[in-house]
C-alpha positions as CSV (number, residue, x, y, z in Angstrom):
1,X,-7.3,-45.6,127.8
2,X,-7.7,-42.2,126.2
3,X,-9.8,-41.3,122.8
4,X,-6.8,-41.5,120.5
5,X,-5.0,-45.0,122.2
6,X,-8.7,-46.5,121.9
7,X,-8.6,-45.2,117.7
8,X,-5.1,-46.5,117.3
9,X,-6.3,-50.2,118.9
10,X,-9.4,-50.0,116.9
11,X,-7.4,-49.2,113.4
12,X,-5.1,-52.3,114.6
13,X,-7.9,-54.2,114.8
14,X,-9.3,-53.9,111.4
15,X,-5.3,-53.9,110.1
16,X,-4.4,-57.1,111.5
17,X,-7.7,-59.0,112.1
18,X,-9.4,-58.3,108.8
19,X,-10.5,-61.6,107.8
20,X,-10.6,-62.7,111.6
21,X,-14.0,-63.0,114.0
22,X,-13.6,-60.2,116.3
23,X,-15.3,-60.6,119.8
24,X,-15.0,-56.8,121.6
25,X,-16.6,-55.8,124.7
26,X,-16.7,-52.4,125.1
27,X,-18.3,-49.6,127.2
28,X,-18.0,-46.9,124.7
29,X,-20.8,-46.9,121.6
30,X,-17.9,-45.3,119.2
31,X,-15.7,-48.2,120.0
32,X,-17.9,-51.1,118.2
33,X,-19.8,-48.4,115.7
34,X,-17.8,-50.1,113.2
35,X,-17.8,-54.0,113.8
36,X,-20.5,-56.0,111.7
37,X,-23.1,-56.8,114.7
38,X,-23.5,-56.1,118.0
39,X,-24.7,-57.8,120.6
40,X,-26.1,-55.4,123.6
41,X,-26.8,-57.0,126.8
42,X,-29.1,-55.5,129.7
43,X,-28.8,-57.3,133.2
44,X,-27.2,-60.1,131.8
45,X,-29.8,-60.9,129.1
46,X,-29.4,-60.7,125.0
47,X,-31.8,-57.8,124.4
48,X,-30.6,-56.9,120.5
49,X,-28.4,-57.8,117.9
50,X,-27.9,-56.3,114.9
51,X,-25.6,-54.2,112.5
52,X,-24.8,-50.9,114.3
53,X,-27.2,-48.7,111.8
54,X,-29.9,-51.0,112.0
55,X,-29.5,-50.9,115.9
56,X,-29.5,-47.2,115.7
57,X,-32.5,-47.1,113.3
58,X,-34.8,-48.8,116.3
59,X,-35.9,-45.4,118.2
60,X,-36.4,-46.4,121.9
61,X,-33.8,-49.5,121.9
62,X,-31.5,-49.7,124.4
63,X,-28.4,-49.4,121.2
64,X,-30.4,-45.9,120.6
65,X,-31.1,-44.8,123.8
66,X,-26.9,-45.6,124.9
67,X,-26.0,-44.2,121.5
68,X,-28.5,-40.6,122.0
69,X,-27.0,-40.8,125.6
70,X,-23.1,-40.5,124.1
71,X,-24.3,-37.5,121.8
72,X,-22.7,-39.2,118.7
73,X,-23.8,-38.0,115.1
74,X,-25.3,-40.6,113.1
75,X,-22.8,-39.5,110.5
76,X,-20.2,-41.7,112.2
77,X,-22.2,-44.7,110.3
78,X,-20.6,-43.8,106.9
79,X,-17.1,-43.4,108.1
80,X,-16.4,-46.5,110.2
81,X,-16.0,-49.5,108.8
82,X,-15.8,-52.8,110.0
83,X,-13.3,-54.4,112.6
């Protein structure tokens, strides 16, 4: 799925599903940047959970480290909002 199919499900998402529990897993960091928690998992194992900013404010989690990997700007924080 390329970058603009992946923004056109994500904007579906929020459309339709607004008031709806969302469970997404995803391998791209953009693609949950604007759900209300997430839940990263590491070898099977809950290792954080959080909003994404509050993940990304933890320098040397594994949200962080993934997020520095992508070479996404933390101004994506204030113009995503929630699935």
């Amino acid at each position: 799925m390329g970058y603009e199919t992946d923004e056109m499900v994500q904007r579906m998402l929020r459309e339709e599903f607004r008031e709806r529990t969302v469970v997404a897993i995803a391998h791209r960091i953009s693609t949950v940047l604007g759900y209300d928690r997430i839940a990263v998992m590491e070898g099977g194992r809950l290792v954080e959970f959080d909003a994404p900013k509050a993940l990304w404010e933890r320098k040397g989690g594994v949200f962080r480290m993934l997020y520095d990997k992508d070479g996404i700007d933390e101004g994506v924080f204030g113009l995503r909002r929630g699935v």
